[in-house]
C-alpha positions as CSV (number, residue, x, y, z in Angstrom):
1,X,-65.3,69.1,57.4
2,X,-64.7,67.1,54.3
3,X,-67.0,64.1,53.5
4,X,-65.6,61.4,51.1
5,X,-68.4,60.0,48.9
6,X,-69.6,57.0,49.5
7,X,-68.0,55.5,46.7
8,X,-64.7,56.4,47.4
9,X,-65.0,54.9,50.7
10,X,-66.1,51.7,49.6
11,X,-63.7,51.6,46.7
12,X,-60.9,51.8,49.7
13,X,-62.5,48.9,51.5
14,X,-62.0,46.7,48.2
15,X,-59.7,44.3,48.0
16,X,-56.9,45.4,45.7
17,X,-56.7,42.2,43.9
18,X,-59.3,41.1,40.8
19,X,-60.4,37.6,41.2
20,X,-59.2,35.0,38.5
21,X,-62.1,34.1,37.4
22,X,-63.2,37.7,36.7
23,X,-59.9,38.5,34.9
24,X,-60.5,35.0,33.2
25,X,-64.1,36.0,32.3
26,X,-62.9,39.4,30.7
27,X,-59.9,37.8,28.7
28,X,-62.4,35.3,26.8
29,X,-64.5,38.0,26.4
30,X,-61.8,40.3,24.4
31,X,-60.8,37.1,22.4
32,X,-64.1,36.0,21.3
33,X,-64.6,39.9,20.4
34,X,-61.4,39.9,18.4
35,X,-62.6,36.4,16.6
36,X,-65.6,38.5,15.6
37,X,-64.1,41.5,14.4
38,X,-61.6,39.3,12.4
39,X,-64.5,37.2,10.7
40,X,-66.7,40.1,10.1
41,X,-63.4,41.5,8.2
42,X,-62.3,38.9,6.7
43,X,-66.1,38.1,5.4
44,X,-65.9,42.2,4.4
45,X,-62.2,41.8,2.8
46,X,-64.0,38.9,0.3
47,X,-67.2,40.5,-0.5
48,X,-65.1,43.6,-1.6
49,X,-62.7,40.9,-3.8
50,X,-66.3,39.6,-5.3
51,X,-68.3,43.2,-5.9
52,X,-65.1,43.8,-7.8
53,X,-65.3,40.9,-9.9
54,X,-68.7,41.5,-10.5
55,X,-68.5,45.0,-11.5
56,X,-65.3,43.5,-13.6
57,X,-67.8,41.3,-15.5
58,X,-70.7,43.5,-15.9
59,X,-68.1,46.1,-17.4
60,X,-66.8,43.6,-19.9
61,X,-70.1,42.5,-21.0
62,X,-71.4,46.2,-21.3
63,X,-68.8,47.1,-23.4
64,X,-69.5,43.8,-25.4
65,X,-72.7,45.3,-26.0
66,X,-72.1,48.9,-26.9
67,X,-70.1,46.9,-29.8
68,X,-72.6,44.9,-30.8
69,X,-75.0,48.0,-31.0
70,X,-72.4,50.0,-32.8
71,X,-72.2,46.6,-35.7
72,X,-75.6,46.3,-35.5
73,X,-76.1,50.5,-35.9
74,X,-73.3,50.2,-38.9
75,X,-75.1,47.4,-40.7
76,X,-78.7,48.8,-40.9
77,X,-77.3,52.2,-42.1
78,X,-75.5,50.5,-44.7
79,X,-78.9,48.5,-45.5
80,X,-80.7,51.6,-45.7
81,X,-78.6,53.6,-48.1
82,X,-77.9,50.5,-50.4
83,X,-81.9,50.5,-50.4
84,X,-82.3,53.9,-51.4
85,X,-79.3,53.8,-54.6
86,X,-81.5,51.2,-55.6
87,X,-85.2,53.3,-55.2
88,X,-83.3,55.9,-57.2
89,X,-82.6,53.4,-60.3
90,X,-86.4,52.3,-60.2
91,X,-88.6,52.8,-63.6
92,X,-91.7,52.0,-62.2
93,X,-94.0,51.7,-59.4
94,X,-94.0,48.0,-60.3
95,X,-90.4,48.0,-59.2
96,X,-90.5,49.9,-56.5
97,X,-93.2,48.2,-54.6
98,X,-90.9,44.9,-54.9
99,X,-88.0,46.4,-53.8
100,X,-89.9,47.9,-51.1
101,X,-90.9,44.3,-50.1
102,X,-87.7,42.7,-50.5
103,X,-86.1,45.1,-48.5
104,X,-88.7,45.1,-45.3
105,X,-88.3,41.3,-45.4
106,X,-84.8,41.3,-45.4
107,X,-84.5,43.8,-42.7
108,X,-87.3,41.8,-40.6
109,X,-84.6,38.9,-40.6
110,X,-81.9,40.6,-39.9
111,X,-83.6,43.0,-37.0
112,X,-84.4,39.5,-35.5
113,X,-81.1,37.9,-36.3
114,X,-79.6,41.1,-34.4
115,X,-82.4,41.1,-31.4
116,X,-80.8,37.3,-30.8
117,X,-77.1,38.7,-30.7
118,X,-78.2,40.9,-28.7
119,X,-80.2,38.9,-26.3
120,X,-77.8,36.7,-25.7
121,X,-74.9,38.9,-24.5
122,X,-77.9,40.4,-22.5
123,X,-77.8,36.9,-20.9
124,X,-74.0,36.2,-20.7
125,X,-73.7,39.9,-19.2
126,X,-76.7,38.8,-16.1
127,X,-74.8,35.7,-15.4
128,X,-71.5,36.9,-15.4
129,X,-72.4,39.7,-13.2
130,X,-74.1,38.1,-10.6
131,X,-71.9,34.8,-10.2
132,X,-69.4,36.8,-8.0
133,X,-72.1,37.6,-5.8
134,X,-73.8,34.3,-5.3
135,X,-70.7,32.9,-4.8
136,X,-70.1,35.0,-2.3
137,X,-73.1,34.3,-0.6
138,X,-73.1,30.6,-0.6
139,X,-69.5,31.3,0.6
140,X,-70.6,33.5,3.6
141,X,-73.7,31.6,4.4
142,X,-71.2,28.4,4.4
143,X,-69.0,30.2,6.8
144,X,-72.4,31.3,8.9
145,X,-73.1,27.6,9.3
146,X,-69.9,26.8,10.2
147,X,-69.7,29.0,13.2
148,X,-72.8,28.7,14.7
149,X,-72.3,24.3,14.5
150,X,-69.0,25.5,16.4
């Protein structure tokens, strides 16, 4: 004495044809899915084109600066022993204090002269970095807009 579950039974009594409208339903349903899926992977495809550009720029710049900070390491050294040949050739304290003084104002200048350089490829390297990745947003915020007015 077998019972069939109820389920079974009533899966017999079915008709064995899906209604249009049900297969109709589920077909827009997979192709508004697949719309989805290919927007969220374009929109991926493009931010991974931008982060690369960015990381491009930032690594351009950074290596703009090491060089800059290698000039600027090369230049003060070179300031530094020219100043001490000359401290060696002094006669008097007379001297000495003046050369002193000439050097620490001339090394004020050039330290700020140097901070500038610097400063500014500090500023080129921020810009440069992150202008991939607000074009990249206004470009998927513009594409946001774009399908929710649709």
């Amino acid at each position: 004495m077998s019972k069939k579950p109820k389920s079974v039974e009533n899966a017999a009594e079915m008709p064995a044809e899906v209604p249009a409208e049900v297969t109709e339903f589920a077909q827009k349903s997979v192709d508004q899915a697949q719309a989805a899926f290919d927007k969220a992977s374009d929109l991926a495809h493009s931010n991974v084109q931008y982060l690369d550009a960015a990381a491009g720029a930032f690594k351009a710049r950074a290596a703009d600066i090491q060089l800059k900070a290698m000039e600027i390491a090369q230049i003060n050294m070179n300031s530094a022993l020219t100043f001490v040949r000359k401290a060696f050739a002094v006669k008097d304290p007379t001297e000495f204090v003046a050369l002193n003084q000439e050097f620490a104002r001339d090394q004020f200048a050039t330290f700020s002269r140097q901070a500038s350089e610097l400063s500014e490829l500090s500023v080129l390297l921020a810009q440069e970095t992150v202008k991939p990745v607000q074009q990249s947003m206004l470009k998927s915020f513009g594409d946001l807009g774009k399908a929710g007015a649709a």
